[in-house]
N, C-alpha and C positions, 0 to 999 in steps of 0.2 A: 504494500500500500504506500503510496507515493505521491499521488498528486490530490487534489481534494477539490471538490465544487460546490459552497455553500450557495444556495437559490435561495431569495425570499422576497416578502412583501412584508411591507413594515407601514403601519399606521401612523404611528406621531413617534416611530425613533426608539422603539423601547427593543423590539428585535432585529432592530439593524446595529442596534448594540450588543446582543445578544450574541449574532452570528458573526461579529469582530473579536467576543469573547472564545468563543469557538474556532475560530478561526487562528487568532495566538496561540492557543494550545495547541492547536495541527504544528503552527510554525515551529512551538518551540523545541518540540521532539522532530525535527528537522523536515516535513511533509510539507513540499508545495501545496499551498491555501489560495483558490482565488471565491471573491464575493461578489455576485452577481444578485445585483436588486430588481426583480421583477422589472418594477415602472422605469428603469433605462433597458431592460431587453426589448418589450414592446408597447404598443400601444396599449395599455391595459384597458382605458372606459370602452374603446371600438371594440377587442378582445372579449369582452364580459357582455358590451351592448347585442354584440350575434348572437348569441345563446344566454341570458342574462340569466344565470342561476343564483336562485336565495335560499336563505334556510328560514325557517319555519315562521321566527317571531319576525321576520320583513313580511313575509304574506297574511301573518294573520294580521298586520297592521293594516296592508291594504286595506280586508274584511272591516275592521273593526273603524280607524279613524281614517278612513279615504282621505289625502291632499286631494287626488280628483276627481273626476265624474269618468276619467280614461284612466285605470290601474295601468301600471305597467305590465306586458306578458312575462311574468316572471317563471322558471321552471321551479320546479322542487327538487329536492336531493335527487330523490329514485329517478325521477325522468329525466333528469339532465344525469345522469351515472348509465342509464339506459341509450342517451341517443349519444353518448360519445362517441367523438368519430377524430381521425387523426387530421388537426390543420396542417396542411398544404406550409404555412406559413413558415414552420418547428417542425418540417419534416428532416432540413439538414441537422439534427440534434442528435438524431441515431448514429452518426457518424464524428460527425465534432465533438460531444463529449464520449468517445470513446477513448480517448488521451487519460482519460478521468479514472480515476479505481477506485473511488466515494463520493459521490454526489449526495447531499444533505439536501433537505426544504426547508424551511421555515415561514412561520405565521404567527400570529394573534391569534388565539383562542375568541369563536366567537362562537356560542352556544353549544361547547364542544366538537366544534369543528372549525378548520381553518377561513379565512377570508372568506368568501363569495370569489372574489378577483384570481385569488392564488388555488380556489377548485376549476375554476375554469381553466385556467394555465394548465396543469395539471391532467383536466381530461383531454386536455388538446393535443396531449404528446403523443409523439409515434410509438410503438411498441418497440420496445429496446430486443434487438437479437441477442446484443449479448448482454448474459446478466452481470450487470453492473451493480455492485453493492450500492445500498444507498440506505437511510436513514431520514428518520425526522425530528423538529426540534420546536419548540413553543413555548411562548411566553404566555402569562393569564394572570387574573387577578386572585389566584386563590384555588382554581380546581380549573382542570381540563377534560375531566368524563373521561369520552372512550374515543379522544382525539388519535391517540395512538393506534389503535384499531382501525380507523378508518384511514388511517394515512396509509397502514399497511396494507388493506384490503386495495387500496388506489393504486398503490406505485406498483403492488405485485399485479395487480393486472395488465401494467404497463409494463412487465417485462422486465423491472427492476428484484435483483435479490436484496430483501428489505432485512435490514441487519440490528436495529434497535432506534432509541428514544431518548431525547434529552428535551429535558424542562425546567422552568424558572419563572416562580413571580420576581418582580422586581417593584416596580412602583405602583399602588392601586391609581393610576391614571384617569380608569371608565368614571369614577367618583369624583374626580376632582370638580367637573363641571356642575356637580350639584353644591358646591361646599361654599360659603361664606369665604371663604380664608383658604390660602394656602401655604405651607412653611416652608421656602424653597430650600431654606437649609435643613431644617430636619427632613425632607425626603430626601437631598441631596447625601446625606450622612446615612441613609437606609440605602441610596443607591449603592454607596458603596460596599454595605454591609452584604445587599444582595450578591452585587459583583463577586466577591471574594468566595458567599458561600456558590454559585455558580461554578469560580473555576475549581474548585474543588470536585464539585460532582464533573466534570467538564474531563479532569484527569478520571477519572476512577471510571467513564466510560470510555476513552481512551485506550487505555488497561485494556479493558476489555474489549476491544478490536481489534487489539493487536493478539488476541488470543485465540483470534479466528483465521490467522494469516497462513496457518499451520492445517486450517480444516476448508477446505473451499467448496462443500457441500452443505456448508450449515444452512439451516432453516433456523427463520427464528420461531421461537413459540408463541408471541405475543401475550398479553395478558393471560393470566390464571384463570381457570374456572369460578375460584371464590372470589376473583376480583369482580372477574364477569356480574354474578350474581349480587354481589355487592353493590356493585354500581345501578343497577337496573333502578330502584326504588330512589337511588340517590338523584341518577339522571330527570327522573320525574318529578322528583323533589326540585330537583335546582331551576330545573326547566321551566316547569309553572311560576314558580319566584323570577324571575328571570323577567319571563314574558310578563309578571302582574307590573314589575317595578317598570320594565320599560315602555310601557303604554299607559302607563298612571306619570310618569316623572321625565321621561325622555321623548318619546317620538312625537313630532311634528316640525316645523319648522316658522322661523319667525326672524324677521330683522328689524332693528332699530336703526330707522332709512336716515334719522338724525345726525346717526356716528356714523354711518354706511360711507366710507370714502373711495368707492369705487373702484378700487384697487384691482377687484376680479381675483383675490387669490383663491378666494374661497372656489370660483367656478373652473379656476385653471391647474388647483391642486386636489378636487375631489375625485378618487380612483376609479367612481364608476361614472363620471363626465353628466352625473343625472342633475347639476347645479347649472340653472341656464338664466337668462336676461330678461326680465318682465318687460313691459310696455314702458316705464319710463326707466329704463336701465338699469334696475335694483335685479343684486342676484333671488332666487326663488327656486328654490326644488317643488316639483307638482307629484314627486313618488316618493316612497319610503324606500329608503339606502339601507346599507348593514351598516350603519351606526358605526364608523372608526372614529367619528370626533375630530377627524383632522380640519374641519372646515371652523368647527368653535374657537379650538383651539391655535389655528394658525391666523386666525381674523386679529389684524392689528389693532384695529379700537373697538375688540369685545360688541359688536353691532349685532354677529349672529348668535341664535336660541333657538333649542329645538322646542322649550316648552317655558311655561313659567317657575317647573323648578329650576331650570339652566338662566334663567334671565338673570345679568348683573352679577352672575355668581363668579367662582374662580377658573380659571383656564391654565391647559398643561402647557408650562408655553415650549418644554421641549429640553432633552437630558443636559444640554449643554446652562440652559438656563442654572440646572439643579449645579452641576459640578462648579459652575462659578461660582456660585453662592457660598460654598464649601471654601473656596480658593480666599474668596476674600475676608470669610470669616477666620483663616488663619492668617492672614495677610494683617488682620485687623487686630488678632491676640498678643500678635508680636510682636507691632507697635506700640502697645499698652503697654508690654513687658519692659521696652528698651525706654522707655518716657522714666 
């Protein structure tokens, strides 16, 4: 094992940090690492808009609080997993990452499964001839369900020998848009905490790759039968909580045309391109998104709100924010100490 290919999609920065953590560790045990972020591979909103696959709490949102009187044609898991078909596009992949002898994924955990944007990518790949080791990896705020399970049942149909699973909370993010307040140094001081315990798990799967380099028939087994069973009550549990909180506290969409300064980041940096131009040039989504937050969150004068719990509230404004906060709060001890 020798060269390495981390893929992902990253929301607001939390697994494009993740997959740099990952990525070091390849490097430092001496493995070419390279990272490739979905949104400069391809077009992602075009990618997603041909077959626009959602998962469940975006369609029941449709049902329940319409933005329009035209739903968008959304698919479901099973039917978009059903009409997969190899893009034309990503068909030189079967051959270019051949060079490759680990290609990893990476995502956001959204409802126990990855993006919408990064399932699409994903169904769209050719069938790998040869089986290419590969893996998956994901960040979340707390629980991932039976995201690993599904990544594997995906890649192995694509052809890929699917070899295990790395994961990490890091910042609870999804919350921050409901919160009064944010402490950029205290979550900046947890970023780091997280970080650390990451590379830690980071080596110990590691370890156990390199344990496979001696076996090149392994299959993996994926989760346990008791985990299986475990999880089933838990996934229904989390799920309904999920779905009540995000349709009582999150979904809809709302701007304050006051601060609105026109900027367009919001319509030119949302990954499923569903943020478009009203009649007097204010941005306006008319469909329900998977919810990444990047448009709250990346809005410079806080204008956009998906609801009245989000309105006026605090914004992720992004890791780098958190790590300065850190930098100057020792910057700031030090000078105390020398006064």
């Amino acid at each position: 094992m020798k060269n390495i290919l981390l893929v992902y999609f990253s929301g607001t920065g939390i697994t494009s940090h993740y997959a740099s953590l990952i990525c070091a560790g390849f490097e430092k045990r001496g493995y070419s690492c390279d990272l490739l972020d979905l949104e400069e591979l391809t077009d992602l909103p075009n990618l997603w808009q041909k077959k626009p696959v959602a998962l469940n709490y975006t369609i029941n949102a449709e049902v329940k609080r319409p933005l329009s009187k035209y739903p968008w044609p959304y698919h479901d898991l099973k039917r978009a997993i059903r009409s997969a078909w190899e893009n034309p596009l990503f068909s030189s992949f079967s051959e270019d990452w051949n060079k490759y002898d680990l290609i990893g994924f990476g995502s956001p955990v959204y409802a126990f499964r990855p993006a919408p944007v990064m399932i699409r990518f994903l169904l769209d790949l050719p069938i790998f001839n040869r089986p290419i080791r590969s893996f998956s990896f994901a960040t979340h705020d707390g629980a991932q369900g039976d995201y690993e399970a599904f990544m594997q049942e995906v890649l192995s149909r694509k052809g890929f020998n699917y070899v295990g699973h790395l994961d990490q909370s890091f910042i609870y993010s999804a919350s921050v848009v409901m919160r009064k307040d944010f402490n950029h140094l205290s979550a900046g001081r947890l970023l780091q905490k997280k970080s650390r315990q990451a590379a830690v798990k980071i080596n110990i799967f590691l370890d156990y790759l390199s344990s496979l380099d001696s076996d090149h028939s392994y299959i993996y087994p994926g989760p346990g039968t008791v985990s299986k069973l475990v999880g089933i009550p838990y996934r229904l549990v989390y799920s309904y909580g999920i779905d009540l909180i995000l349709n009582h506290f999150l979904f809809g969409y709302g701007i304050d045309k006051d601060n609105c300064i026109l900027c367009m980041t919001c319509v030119n940096q949302c990954p499923q391109g569903l943020i478009e131009i009203d009649d007097d040039g204010y941005p306006i989504r008319f469909y329900h998104c998977m919810y990444c937050l990047r448009c709250l969150n990346w809005c410079p004068t806080n204008a956009l709100y998906f609801s009245a719990a989000t309105k006026d509230k605090a914004r992720f404004s992004g890791l780098e924010v958190l790590e300065e906060a850190v930098k100057q709060h020792h910057l700031d001890y030090k000078a105390q100490r020398n006064q």
